[in-house]
ZADO-1210 file (C-alpha; in nm, 4 decimals, padded with zeros to 6 digits):
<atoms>
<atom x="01.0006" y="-01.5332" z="-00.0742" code="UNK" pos="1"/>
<atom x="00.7575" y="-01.4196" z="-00.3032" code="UNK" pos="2"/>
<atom x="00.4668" y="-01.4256" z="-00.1360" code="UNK" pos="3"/>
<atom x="00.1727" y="-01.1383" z="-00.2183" code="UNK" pos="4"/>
<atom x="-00.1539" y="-01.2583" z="-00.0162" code="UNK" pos="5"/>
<atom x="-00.1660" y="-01.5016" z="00.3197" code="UNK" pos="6"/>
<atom x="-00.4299" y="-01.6445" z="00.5043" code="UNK" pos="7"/>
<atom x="-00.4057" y="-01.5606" z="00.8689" code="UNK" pos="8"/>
<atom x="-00.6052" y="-01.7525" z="01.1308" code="UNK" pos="9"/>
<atom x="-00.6878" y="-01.6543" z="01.4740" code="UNK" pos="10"/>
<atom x="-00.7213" y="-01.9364" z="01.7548" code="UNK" pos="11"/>
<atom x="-00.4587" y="-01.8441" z="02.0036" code="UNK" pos="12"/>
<atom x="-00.6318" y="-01.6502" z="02.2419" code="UNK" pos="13"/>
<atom x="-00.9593" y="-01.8733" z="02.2940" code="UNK" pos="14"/>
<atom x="-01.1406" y="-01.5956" z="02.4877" code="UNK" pos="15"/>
<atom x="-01.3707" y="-01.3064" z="02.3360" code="UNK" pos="16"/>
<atom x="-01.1236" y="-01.0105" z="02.4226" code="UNK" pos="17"/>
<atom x="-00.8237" y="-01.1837" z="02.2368" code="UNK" pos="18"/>
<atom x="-00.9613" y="-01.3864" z="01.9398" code="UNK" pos="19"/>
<atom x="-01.1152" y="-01.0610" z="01.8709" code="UNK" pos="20"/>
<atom x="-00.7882" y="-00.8516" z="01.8874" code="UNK" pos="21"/>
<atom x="-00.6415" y="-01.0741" z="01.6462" code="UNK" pos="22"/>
<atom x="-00.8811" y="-01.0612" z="01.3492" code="UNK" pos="23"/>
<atom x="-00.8986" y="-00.6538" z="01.4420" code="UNK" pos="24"/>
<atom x="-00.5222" y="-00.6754" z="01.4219" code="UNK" pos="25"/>
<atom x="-00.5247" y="-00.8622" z="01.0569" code="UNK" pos="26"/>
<atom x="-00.7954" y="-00.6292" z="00.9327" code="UNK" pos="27"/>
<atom x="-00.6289" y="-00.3024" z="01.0230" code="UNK" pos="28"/>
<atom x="-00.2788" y="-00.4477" z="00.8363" code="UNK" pos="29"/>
<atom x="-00.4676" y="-00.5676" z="00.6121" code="UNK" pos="30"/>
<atom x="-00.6081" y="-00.2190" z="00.4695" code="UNK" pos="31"/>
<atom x="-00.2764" y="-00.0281" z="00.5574" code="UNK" pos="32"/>
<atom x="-00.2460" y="00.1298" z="00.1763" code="UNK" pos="33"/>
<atom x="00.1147" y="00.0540" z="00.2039" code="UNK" pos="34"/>
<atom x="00.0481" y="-00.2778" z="00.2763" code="UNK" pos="35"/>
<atom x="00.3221" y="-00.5041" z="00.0405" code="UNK" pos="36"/>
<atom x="00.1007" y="-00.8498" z="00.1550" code="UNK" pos="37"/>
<atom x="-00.2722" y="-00.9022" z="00.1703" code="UNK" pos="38"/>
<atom x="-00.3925" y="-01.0335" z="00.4666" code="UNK" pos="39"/>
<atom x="-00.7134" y="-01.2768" z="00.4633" code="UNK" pos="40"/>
<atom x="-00.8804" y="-01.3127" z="00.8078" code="UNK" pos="41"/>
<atom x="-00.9811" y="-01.6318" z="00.9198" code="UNK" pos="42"/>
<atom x="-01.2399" y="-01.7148" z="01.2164" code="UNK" pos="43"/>
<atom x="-01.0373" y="-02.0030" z="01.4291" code="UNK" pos="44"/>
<atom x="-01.1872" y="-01.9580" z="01.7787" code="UNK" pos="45"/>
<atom x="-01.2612" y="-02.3611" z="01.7801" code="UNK" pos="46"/>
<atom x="-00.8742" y="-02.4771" z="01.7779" code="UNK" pos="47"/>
<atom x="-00.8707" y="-02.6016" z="02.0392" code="UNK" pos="48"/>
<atom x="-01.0710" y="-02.6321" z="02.3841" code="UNK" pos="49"/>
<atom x="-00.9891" y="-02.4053" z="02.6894" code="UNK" pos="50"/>
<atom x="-00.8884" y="-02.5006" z="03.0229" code="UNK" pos="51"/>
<atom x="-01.2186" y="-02.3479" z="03.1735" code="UNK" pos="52"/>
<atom x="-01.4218" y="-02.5336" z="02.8955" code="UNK" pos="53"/>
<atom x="-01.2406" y="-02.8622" z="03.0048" code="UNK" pos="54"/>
<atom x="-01.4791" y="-03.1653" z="02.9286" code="UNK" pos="55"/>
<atom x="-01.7401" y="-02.8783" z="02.8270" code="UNK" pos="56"/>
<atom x="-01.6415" y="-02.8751" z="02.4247" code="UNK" pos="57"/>
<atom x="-02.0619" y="-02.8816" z="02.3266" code="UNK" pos="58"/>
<atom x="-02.0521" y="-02.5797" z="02.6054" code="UNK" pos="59"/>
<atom x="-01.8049" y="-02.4153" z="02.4088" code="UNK" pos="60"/>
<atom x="-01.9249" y="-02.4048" z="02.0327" code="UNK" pos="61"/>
<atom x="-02.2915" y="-02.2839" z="02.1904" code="UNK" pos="62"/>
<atom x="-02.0075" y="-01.9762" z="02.3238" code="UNK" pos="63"/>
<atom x="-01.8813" y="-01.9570" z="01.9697" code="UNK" pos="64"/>
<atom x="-02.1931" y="-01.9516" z="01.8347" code="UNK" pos="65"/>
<atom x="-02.4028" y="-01.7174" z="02.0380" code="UNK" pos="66"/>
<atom x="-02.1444" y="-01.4737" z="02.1339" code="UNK" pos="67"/>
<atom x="-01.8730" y="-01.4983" z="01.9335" code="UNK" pos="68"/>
<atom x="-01.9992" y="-01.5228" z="01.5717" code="UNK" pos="69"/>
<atom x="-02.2698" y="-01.2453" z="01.5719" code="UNK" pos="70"/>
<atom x="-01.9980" y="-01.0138" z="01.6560" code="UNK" pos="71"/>
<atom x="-01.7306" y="-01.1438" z="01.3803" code="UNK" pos="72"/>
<atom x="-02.0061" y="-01.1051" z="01.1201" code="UNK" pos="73"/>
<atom x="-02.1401" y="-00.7872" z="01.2435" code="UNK" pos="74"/>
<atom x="-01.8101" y="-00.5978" z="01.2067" code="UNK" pos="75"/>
<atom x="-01.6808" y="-00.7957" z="00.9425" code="UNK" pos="76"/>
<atom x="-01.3359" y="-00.9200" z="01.1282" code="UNK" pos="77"/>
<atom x="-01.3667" y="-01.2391" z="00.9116" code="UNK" pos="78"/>
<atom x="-01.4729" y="-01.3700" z="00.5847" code="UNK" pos="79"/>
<atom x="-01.4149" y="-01.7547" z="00.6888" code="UNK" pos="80"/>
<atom x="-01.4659" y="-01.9894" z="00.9698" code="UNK" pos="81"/>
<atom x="-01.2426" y="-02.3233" z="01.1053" code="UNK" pos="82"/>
<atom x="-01.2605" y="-02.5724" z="01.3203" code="UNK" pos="83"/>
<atom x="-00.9930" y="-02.8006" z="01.4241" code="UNK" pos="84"/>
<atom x="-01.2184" y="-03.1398" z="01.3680" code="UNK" pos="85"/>
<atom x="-00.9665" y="-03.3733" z="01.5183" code="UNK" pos="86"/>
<atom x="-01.0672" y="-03.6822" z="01.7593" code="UNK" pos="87"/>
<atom x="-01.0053" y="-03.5327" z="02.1334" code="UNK" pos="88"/>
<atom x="-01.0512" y="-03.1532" z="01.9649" code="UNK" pos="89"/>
<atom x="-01.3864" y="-03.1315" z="01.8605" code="UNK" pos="90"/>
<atom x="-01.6070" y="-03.3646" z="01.7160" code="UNK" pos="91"/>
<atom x="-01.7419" y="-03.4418" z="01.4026" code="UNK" pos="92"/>
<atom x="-02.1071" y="-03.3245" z="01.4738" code="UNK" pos="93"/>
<atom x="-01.9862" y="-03.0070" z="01.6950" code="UNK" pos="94"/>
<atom x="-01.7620" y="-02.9301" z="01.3910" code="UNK" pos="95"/>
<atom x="-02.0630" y="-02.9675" z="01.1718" code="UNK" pos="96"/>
<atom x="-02.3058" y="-02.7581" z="01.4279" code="UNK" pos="97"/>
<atom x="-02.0333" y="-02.4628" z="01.4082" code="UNK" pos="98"/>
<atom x="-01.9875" y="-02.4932" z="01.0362" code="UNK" pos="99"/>
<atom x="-02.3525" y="-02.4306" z="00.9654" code="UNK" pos="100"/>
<atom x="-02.4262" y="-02.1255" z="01.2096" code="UNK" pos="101"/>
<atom x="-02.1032" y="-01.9673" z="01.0526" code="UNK" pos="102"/>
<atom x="-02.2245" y="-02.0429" z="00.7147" code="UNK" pos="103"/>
<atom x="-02.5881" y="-01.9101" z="00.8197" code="UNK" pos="104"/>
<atom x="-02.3837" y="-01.5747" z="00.9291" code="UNK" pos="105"/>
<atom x="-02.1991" y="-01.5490" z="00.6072" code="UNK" pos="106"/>
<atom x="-01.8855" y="-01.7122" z="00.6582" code="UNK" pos="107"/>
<atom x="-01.7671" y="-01.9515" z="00.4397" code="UNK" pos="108"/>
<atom x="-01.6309" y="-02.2803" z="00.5901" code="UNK" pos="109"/>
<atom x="-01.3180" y="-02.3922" z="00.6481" code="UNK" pos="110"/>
<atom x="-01.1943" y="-02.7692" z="00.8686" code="UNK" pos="111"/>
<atom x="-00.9057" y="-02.8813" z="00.9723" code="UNK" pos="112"/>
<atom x="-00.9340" y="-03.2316" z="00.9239" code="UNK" pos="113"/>
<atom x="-00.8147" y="-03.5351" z="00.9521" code="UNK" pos="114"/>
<atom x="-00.4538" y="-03.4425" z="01.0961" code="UNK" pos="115"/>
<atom x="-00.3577" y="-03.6949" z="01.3440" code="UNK" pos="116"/>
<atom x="-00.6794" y="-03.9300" z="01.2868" code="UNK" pos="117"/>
<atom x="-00.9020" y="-04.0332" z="01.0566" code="UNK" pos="118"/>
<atom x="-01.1954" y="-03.9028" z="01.1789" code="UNK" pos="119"/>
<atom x="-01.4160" y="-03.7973" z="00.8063" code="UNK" pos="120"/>
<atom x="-01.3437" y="-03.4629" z="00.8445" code="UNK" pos="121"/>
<atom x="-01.2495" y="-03.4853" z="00.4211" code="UNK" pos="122"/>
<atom x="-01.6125" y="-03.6105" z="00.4568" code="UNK" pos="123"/>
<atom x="-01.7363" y="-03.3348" z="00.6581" code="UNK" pos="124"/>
<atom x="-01.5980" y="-03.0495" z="00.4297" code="UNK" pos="125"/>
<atom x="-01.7558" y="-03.2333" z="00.1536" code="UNK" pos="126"/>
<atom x="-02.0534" y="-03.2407" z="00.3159" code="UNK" pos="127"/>
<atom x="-02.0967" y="-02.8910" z="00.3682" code="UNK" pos="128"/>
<atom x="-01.9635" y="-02.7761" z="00.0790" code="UNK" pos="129"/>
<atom x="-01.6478" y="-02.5880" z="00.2540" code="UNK" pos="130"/>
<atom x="-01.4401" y="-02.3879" z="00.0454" code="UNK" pos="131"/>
<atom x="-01.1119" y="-02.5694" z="00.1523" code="UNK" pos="132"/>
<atom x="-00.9653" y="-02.8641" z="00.4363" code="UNK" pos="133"/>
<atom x="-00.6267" y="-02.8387" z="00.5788" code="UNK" pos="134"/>
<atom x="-00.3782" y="-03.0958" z="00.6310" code="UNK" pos="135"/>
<atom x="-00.5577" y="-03.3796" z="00.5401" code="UNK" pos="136"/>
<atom x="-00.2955" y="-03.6669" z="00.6495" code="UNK" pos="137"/>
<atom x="-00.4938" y="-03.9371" z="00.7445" code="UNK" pos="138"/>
<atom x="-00.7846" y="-03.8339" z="00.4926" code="UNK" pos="139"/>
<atom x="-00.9540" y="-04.1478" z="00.4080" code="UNK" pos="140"/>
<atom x="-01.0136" y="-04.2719" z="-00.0392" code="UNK" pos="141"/>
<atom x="-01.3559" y="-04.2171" z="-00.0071" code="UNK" pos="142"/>
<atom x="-01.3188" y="-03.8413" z="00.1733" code="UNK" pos="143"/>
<atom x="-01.0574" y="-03.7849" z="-00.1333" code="UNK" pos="144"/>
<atom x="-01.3461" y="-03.8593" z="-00.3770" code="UNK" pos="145"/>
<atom x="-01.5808" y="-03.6779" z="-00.1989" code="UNK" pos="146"/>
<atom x="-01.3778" y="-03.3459" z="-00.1780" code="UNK" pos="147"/>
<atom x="-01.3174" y="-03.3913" z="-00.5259" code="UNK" pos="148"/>
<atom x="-01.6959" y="-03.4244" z="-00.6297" code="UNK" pos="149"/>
<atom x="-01.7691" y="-03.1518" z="-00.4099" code="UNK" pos="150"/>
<atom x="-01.4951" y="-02.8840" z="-00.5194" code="UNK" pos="151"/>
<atom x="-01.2982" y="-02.8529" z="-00.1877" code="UNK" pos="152"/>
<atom x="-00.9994" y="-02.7279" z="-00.2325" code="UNK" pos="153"/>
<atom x="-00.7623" y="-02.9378" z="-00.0507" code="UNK" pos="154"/>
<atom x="-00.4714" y="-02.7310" z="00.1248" code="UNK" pos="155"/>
<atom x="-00.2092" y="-02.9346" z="00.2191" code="UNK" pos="156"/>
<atom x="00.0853" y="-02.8258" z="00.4633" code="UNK" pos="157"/>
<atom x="00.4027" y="-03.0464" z="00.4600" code="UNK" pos="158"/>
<atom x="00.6422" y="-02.8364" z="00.6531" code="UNK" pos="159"/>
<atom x="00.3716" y="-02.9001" z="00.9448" code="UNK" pos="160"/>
<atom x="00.4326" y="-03.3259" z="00.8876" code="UNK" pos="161"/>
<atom x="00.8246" y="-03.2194" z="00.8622" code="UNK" pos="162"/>
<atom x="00.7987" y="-03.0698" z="01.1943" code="UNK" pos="163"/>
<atom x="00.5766" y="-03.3344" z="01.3940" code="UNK" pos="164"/>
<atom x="00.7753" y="-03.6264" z="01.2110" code="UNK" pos="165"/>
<atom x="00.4257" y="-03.7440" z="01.0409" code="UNK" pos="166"/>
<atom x="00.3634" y="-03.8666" z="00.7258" code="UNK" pos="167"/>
<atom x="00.2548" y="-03.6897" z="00.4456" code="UNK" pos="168"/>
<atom x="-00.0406" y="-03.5761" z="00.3361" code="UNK" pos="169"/>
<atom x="-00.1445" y="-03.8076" z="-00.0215" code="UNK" pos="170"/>
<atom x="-00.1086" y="-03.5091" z="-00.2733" code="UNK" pos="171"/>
<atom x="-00.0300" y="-03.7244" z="-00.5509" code="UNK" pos="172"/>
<atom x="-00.3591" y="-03.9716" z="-00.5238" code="UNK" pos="173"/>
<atom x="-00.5487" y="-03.6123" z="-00.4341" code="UNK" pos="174"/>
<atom x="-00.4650" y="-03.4656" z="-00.7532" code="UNK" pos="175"/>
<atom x="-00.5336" y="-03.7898" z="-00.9249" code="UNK" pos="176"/>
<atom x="-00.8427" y="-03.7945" z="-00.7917" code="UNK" pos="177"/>
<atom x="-00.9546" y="-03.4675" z="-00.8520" code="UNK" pos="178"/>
<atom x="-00.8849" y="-03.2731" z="-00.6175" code="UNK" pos="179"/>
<atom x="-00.7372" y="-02.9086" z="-00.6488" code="UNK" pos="180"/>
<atom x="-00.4670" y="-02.9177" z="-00.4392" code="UNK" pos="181"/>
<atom x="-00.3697" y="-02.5756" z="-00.2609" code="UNK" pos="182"/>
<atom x="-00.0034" y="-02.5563" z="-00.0141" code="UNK" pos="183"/>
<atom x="00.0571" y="-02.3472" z="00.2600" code="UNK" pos="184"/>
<atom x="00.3326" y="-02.3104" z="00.5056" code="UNK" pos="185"/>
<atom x="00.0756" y="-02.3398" z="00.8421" code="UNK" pos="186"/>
<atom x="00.3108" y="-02.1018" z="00.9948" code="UNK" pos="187"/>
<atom x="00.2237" y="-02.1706" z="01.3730" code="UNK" pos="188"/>
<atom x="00.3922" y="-02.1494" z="01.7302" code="UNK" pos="189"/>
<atom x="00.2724" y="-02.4361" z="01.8124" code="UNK" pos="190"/>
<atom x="00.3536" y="-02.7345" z="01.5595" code="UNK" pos="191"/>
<atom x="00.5165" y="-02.5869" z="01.2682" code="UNK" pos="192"/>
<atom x="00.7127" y="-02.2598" z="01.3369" code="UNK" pos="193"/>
<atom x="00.8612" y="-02.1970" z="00.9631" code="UNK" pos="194"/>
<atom x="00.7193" y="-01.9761" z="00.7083" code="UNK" pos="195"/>
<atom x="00.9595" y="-02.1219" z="00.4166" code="UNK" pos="196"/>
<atom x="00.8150" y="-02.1255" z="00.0845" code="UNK" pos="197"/>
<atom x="01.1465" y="-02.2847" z="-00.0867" code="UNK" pos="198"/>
<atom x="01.1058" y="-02.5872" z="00.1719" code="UNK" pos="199"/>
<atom x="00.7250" y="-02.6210" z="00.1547" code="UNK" pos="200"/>
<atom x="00.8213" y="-02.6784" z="-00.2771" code="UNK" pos="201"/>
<atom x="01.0693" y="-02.9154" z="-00.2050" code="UNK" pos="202"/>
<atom x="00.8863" y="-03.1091" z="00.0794" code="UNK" pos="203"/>
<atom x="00.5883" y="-03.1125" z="-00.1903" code="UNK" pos="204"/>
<atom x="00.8138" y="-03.2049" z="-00.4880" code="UNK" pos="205"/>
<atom x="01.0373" y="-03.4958" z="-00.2849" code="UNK" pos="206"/>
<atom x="00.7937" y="-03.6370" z="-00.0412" code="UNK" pos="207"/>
<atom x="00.4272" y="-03.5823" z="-00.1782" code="UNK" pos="208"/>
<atom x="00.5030" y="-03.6681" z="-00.5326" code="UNK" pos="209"/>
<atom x="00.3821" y="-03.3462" z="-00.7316" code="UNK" pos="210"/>
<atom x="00.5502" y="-03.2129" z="-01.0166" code="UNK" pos="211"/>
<atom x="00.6936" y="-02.8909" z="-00.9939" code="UNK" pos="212"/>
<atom x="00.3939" y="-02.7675" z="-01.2482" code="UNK" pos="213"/>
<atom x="00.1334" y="-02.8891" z="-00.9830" code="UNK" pos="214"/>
<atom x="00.3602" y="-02.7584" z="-00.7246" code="UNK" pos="215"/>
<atom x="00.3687" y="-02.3942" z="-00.8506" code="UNK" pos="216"/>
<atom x="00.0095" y="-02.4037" z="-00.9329" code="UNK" pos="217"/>
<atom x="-00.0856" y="-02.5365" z="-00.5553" code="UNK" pos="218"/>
<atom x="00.1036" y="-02.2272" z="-00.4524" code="UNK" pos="219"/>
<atom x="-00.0688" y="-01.9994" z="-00.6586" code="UNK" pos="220"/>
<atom x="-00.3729" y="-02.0334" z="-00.8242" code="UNK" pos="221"/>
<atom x="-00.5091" y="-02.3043" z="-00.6694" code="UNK" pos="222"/>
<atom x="-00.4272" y="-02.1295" z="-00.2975" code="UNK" pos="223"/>
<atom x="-00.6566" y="-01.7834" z="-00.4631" code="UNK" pos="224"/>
<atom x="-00.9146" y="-02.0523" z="-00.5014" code="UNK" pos="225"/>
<atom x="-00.8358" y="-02.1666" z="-00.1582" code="UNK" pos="226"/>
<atom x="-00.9591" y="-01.7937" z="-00.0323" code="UNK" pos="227"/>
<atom x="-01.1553" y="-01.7386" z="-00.3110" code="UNK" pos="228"/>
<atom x="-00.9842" y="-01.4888" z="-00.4883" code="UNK" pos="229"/>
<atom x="-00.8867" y="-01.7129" z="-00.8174" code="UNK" pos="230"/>
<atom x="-01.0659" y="-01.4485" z="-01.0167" code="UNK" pos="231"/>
<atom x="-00.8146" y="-01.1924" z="-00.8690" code="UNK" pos="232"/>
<atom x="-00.5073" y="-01.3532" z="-00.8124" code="UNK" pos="233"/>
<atom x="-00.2676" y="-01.6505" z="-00.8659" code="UNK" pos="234"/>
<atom x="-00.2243" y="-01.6350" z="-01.2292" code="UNK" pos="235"/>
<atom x="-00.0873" y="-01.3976" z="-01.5181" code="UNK" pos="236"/>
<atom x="-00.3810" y="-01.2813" z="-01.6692" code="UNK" pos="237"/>
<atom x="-00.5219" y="-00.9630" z="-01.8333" code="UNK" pos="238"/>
<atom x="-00.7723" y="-00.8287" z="-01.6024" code="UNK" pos="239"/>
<atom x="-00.6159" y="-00.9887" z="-01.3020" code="UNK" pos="240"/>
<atom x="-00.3959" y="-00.8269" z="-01.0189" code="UNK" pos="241"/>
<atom x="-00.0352" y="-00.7437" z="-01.1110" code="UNK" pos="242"/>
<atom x="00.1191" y="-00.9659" z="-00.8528" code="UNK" pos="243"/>
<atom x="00.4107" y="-01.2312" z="-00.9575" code="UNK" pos="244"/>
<atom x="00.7842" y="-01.3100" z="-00.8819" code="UNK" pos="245"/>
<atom x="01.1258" y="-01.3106" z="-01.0756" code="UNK" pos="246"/>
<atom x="01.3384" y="-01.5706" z="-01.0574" code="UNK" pos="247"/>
<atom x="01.7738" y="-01.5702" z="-00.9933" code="UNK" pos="248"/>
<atom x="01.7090" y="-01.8472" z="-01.3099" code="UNK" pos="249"/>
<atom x="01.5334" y="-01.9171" z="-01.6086" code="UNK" pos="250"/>
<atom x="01.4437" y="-02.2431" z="-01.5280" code="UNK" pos="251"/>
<atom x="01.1799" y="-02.2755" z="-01.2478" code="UNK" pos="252"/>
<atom x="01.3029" y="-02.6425" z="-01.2172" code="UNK" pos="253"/>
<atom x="01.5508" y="-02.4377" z="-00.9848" code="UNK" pos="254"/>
<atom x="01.2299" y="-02.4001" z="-00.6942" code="UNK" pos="255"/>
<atom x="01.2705" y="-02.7273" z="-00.5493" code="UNK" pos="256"/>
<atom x="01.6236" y="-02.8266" z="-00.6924" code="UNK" pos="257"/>
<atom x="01.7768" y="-02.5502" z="-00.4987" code="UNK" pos="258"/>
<atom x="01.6359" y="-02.7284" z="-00.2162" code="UNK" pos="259"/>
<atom x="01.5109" y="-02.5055" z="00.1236" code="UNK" pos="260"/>
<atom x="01.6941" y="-02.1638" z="-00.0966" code="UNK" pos="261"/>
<atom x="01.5109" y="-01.8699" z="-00.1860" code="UNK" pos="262"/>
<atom x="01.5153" y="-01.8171" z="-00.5398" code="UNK" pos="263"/>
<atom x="01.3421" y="-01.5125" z="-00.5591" code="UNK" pos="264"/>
<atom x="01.5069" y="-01.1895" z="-00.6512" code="UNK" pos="265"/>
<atom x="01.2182" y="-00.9646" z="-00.7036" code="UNK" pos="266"/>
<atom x="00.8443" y="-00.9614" z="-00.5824" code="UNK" pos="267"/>
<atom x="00.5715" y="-00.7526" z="-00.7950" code="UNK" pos="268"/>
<atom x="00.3017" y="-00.6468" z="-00.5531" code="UNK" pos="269"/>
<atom x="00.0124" y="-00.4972" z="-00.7450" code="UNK" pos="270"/>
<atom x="00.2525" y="-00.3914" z="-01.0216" code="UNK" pos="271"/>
<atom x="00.4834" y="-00.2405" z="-00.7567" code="UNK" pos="272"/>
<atom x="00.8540" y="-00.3851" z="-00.7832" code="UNK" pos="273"/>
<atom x="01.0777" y="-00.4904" z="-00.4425" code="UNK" pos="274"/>
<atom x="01.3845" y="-00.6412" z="-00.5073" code="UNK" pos="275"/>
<atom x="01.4786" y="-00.9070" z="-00.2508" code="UNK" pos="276"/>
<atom x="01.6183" y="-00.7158" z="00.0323" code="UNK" pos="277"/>
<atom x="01.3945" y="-00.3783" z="-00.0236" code="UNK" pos="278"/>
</atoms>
């Protein structure tokens, strides 16, 4: 479907031995030399709060902190850190007390926020200058502006508001706003199990009211800036990384038109062609 780089988060183990595994797993794909997709790791170890931890969540980020962020930084395993700020998840100021060790260990931030509730997590990001906020549903005006001023990339995920029957995120008044607006699939097993790029455009085109110009651009350059690799990738540039797609038409109004379809016949990786199929 086109796609040359991906984020990938860990937060479905919750433990040491398993949150570890993951980022060693995305690390070790990520520098196979025949790799055809960059892999970006992503620290996620707050997403939610173990049974063990239950009613212990301030217990749990001093675990984060002290034992599981020295080692994440020491070996490298990630260059970013989340936290799933969401009322009954984890709280605004344990988001915030996370956020700042990480950043003091030399991982950028990253929230979810403001998902299910609107709890200022668009505020938080802001706040701390994070490099980008997920989903972003319920994100209030005034976290908007504030992301905007701030230059937080706002990565929105509508196939995730597809799947939980949700409304969607306010892409249109973001970008009016401001804000550089990012998509991703969320590919998850827990509340969005779909990787589809052709339905994330269409969802994005239909339902959140961007143009298929601010669509493509969310999807490219605007997600490199999301992992901060717009100086790298997500545009066709002299200097910058061969990577782009061709097209079964010369008219990309075909992306979200052709609605849920892949329209992608070929994939340049690093100036390395694979047909669809290959």
């Amino acid at each position: 479907m086109g796609v040359t780089t991906v984020e990938g988060k860990s937060g479905y183990g919750l433990d040491r031995e398993t949150e570890l595994l993951q980022l060693k797993i995305m690390r070790s794909l990520g520098n196979d030399e025949q790799r055809r997709i960059d892999i970006v790791p992503t620290f996620l170890g707050a997403h939610a709060l173990p049974t063990e931890y239950a009613g212990r969540a301030d217990e749990y980020i001093d675990f984060l902190i002290d034992e599981m962020l020295p080692v994440v930084a020491e070996n490298q395993l990630a260059e970013f850190c989340d936290v799933f700020c969401e009322k009954g998840v984890f709280s605004i100021e344990q988001s915030r007390r996370l956020l700042t060790a990480a950043q003091a260990y030399g991982l950028s931030a990253k929230l979810h926020a403001d998902e299910i509730y609107p709890l200022g997590g668009a505020e938080l990001a802001a706040e701390l200058g994070a490099l980008s906020a997920d989903h972003l549903l319920q994100a209030s005006d005034a976290g908007i502006r504030a992301m905007a001023d701030a230059g937080v990339v706002a990565t929105l995920l509508p196939l995730t508001a597809f799947a939980l029957n949700e409304p969607y995120a306010r892409g249109r008044e973001m970008i009016d706003a401001g804000c550089a607006v990012a998509l991703a699939t969320d590919l998850n097993p827990g509340s969005c199990f779909s990787g589809s790029v052709p339905l994330t455009i269409a969802l994005a085109c239909i339902y959140m009211k961007l143009t298929i110009e601010e669509t493509i651009t969310a999807l490219t350059l605007n997600g490199a800036a999301a992992l901060r690799r717009a100086d790298r990738i997500g545009s066709i540039e002299v200097g910058k990384q061969g990577d782009f797609i061709v097209l079964n038409s010369d008219n990309y109004h075909i992306l979200p038109y052709y609605i849920g379809m892949n329209s992608v016949i070929m994939t340049i990786k690093g100036g390395m062609l694979y047909p669809v199929g290959s």
